[in-house]
Every structure is written in structure tokens, then in C-alpha cells.
C-alpha positions, 0 to 999 in steps of 0.5 A: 500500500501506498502512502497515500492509499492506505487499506482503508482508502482502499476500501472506501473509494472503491465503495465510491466507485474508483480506485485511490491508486496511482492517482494525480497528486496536483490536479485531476480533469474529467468530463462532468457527463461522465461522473458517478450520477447527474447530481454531481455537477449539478452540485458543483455548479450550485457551489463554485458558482456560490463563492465566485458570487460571494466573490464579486460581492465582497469586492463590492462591500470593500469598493462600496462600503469600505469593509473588508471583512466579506474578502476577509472571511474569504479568504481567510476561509480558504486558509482555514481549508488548507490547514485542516483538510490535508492532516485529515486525508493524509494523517501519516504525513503529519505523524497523526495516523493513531490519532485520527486515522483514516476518517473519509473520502470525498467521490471523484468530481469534474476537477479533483486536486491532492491524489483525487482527495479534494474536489474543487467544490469543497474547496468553494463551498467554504467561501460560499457558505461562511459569507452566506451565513456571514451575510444573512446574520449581517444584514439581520444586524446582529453584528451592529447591534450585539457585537461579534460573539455573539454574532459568531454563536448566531453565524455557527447555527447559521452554518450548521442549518444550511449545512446539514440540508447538503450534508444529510444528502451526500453519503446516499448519494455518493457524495463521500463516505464515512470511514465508519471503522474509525471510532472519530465518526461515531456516534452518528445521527444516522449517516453523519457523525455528531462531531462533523455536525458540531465541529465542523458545521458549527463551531469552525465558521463561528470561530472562523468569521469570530476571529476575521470580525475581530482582526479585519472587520472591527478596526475598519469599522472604528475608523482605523484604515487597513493597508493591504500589507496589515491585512493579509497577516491578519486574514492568515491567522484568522484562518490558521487560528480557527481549527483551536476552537474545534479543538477546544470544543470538542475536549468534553466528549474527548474525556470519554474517548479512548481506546474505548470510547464511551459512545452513549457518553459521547452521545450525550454531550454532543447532543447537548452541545448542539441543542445547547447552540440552537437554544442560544443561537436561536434565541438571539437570532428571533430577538434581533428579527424583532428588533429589525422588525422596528428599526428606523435603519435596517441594514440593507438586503443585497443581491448576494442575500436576496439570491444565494440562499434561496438558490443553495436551497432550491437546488438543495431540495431538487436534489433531495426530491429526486431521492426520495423514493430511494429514501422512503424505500430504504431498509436499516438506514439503508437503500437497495444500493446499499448507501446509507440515508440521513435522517428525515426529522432533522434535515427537515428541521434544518430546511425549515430554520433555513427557510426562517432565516431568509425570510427574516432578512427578506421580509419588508421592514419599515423603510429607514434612512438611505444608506451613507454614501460610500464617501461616509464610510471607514475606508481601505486603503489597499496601498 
């Protein structure tokens, strides 16, 4: 076995229909009518087209408004990406084999980097979904008006609502599947590990658009001007410092890891966790709805806001209804493919609170002042 085709990589992609061998390790180019079903490209359409939107709208934001904080977080989600994804599909070349091991192989797509490990998808799908989050709490004016912790509680329940909706979808689909020998990925909520709900749905955007609010954002937002040479250290330890929260989230059920872990125990207090994150997050977000219900200034809603979201679930749901007759005629989790399903209840709670949040920012609020012209703005300078 190869370094970088491990037996259990074995197993796992040839589950997925392909063989880890002898695979690119710079990039890999397919013709996309020829993937593994018609969701795939549709997909990557739906996500690489998000963060090129979210793109032009953070460009936007930094020429219109003077805030750096959308190209911020950007980025900054991008160095997130290359800090975490390569320890988790190489583990032994960071000496992390008997910590992590082997835990899940992402499906071929149209353009896949690393061995076949990364698909440029996911690499979009960290922009497209931390500036969707981030801009809907945004204009919602949670940042404005309770300042950036809390508005990262408010952007992790975000994250972790629309997130789920594609997450609960992909292992049936092929998506990628779960190293389900690797005691990392349980306990699970049908097909999805709790610790992915909770870690890396949640807590690493929190962290993420926390630490970017507070390093980019803020300063600009005092009236201190960023040169680019101050802004680009800044967006690198935004990201590189945001896997820290996961792990510091993630301690209390460690304590009942192991060699033998304690899966009902583990259960427990990533269940608690979670609930603990929609009854906070959830909370704040109602109460600033109301708040904007009355405002003389709302924040103004933007193209990226009236469209992404909307699109991401519409797309969203297309896809889950062209599975549902798989899904209601699955048997122990599974279908007559043999591919697990995600569980109903849940992904149908998380489409509905999507749903809610798009509503809150679109839904008519008594009509404010205009916004300041640009001129009014604390501004970049990029010199």
C-alpha cells in the first residue's frame, strides 16, 4: 500500500466507485457527463458558482462600503481549508495516523486536486457558505447591534442549518463516505457523525468569521484604515487560528474517548452541545428579527442575500426530491444500493430554520434612512 492509499482508502473509494491508486497528486480533469450520477455537477455548479458570487460581492462591500471583512472571511476561509483538510486525508504525513486515522473520502468530481482527495467544490463551498451565513446574520444586524460573539454563536447555527440540508444528502448519494471503522465518526445521527455536525458545521465558521470580525472587520469599522500589507497577516491567522476552537470544543466528549470510547457518553454531550447552540443561537437570532422588525435603519438586503440562499436551497431540495423514493424505500438506514440515508426529522428541521432565516432578512421592514454614501464610510486603503 501506498502512502497515500492506505487499506482503508482502499476500501472506501472503491465503495465510491474508483480506485485511490496511482492517482494525480496536483490536479485531476474529467468530463462532468461522465461522473458517478447527474447530481454531481449539478452540485458543483450550485457551489463554485456560490463563492465566485460571494466573490464579486465582497469586492463590492470593500469598493462600496469600505469593509473588508466579506474578502476577509474569504479568504481567510480558504486558509482555514488548507490547514485542516490535508492532516485529515493524509494523517501519516503529519505523524497523526493513531490519532485520527483514516476518517473519509470525498467521490471523484469534474476537477479533483491532492491524489483525487479534494474536489474543487469543497474547496468553494467554504467561501460560499461562511459569507452566506456571514451575510444573512449581517444584514439581520446582529453584528451592529450585539457585537461579534455573539454574532459568531448566531453565524455557527447559521452554518450548521444550511449545512446539514447538503450534508444529510451526500453519503446516499455518493457524495463521500464515512470511514465508519474509525471510532472519530461515531456516534452518528444516522449517516453523519455528531462531531462533523458540531465541529465542523458549527463551531469552525463561528470561530472562523469570530476571529476575521475581530482582526479585519472591527478596526475598519472604528475608523482605523487597513493597508493591504496589515491585512493579509491578519486574514492568515484568522484562518490558521480557527481549527483551536474545534479543538477546544470538542475536549468534553474527548474525556470519554479512548481506546474505548464511551459512545452513549459521547452521545450525550454532543447532543447537548448542539441543542445547547440552537437554544442560544436561536434565541438571539428571533430577538434581533424583532428588533429589525422596528428599526428606523435596517441594514440593507443585497443581491448576494436576496439570491444565494434561496438558490443553495432550491437546488438543495431538487436534489433531495429526486431521492426520495430511494429514501422512503430504504431498509436499516439503508437503500437497495446499499448507501446509507440521513435522517428525515432533522434535515427537515434544518430546511425549515433555513427557510426562517431568509425570510427574516427578506421580509419588508419599515423603510429607514438611505444608506451613507460610500464617501461616509471607514475606508481601505489597499496601498
Amino acid at each position: 500500500m501506498s502512502a497515500t492509499c492506505d487499506s482503508a482508502a482502499e476500501r472506501i473509494t472503491g465503495y465510491l466507485g474508483f480506485s485511490c491508486h496511482d492517482a494525480n497528486p496536483f490536479v485531476t480533469v474529467r468530463n462532468p457527463a461522465n461522473l458517478a450520477n447527474w447530481t454531481m455537477p449539478v452540485l458543483e455548479i450550485m457551489i463554485i458558482g456560490g463563492a465566485i458570487f460571494a466573490f464579486v460581492h465582497a469586492l463590492q462591500r470593500l469598493r462600496r462600503d469600505g469593509d473588508p471583512t466579506n474578502l476577509g472571511l474569504w479568504f481567510a476561509s480558504l486558509v482555514y481549508l488548507f490547514v485542516t483538510e490535508p492532516p485529515l486525508y493524509f494523517p501519516g504525513w503529519f505523524g497523526l495516523q493513531q490519532q485520527f486515522g483514516f476518517i473519509f473520502a470525498h467521490n471523484v468530481f469534474t476537477v479533483q486536486f491532492m491524489y483525487d482527495r479534494l474536489p474543487l467544490y469543497i474547496v468553494a463551498i467554504y467561501p460560499a457558505l461562511s459569507q452566506l451565513a456571514y451575510e444573512l446574520v449581517r444584514v439581520l444586524g446582529v453584528f451592529q447591534r450585539r457585537g461579534a460573539l455573539v454574532g459568531a454563536v448566531c453565524v455557527a447555527l447559521v452554518c450548521q442549518v444550511f449545512y446539514e440540508v447538503f450534508d444529510q444528502l451526500g453519503p446516499q448519494l455518493k457524495w463521500w463516505a464515512w470511514n465508519l471503522d474509525n471510532d472519530m465518526n461515531h456516534p452518528l445521527l444516522a449517516s453523519v457523525p455528531l462531531n462533523s455536525i458540531m465541529l465542523f458545521a458549527s463551531v469552525s465558521f463561528g470561530a472562523l468569521t469570530y476571529l476575521t470580525v475581530k482582526l479585519v472587520g472591527q478596526p475598519t469599522w472604528s475608523g482605523r484604515a487597513l493597508r493591504a500589507r496589515s491585512l493579509i497577516p491578519r486574514i492568515v491567522v484568522a484562518g490558521a487560528l480557527a481549527p483551536v476552537a474545534m479543538a477546544i470544543a470538542s475536549a468534553p466528549g474527548a474525556i470519554f474517548g479512548g481506546h474505548t470510547p464511551n459512545i452513549t457518553a459521547q452521545t450525550v454531550v454532543l447532543t447537548i452541545e448542539i441543542t445547547g447552540l440552537w437554544a442560544v443561537g436561536g434565541t438571539f437570532l428571533v430577538q434581533q428579527w424583532l428588533q429589525r422588525r422596528k428599526a428606523t435603519d435596517p441594514q440593507p438586503v443585497n443581491a448576494f442575500v436576496r439570491i444565494y440562499p434561496a438558490v443553495y436551497l432550491i437546488v438543495l431540495a431538487v436534489l433531495w426530491a429526486s431521492t426520495l423514493p430511494d429514501f422512503v424505500g430504504a431498509h436499516d438506514g439503508m437503500t437497495r444500493d446499499q448507501t446509507p440515508i440521513g435522517n428525515a426529522p432533522y434535515t427537515l428541521l434544518c430546511f425549515v430554520a433555513s427557510v426562517a432565516c431568509i425570510a427574516a432578512v427578506l421580509v419588508p421592514v419599515r423603510r429607514g434612512p438611505a444608506e451613507r454614501p460610500a464617501s461616509n464610510q471607514p475606508g481601505v486603503s489597499m496601498r
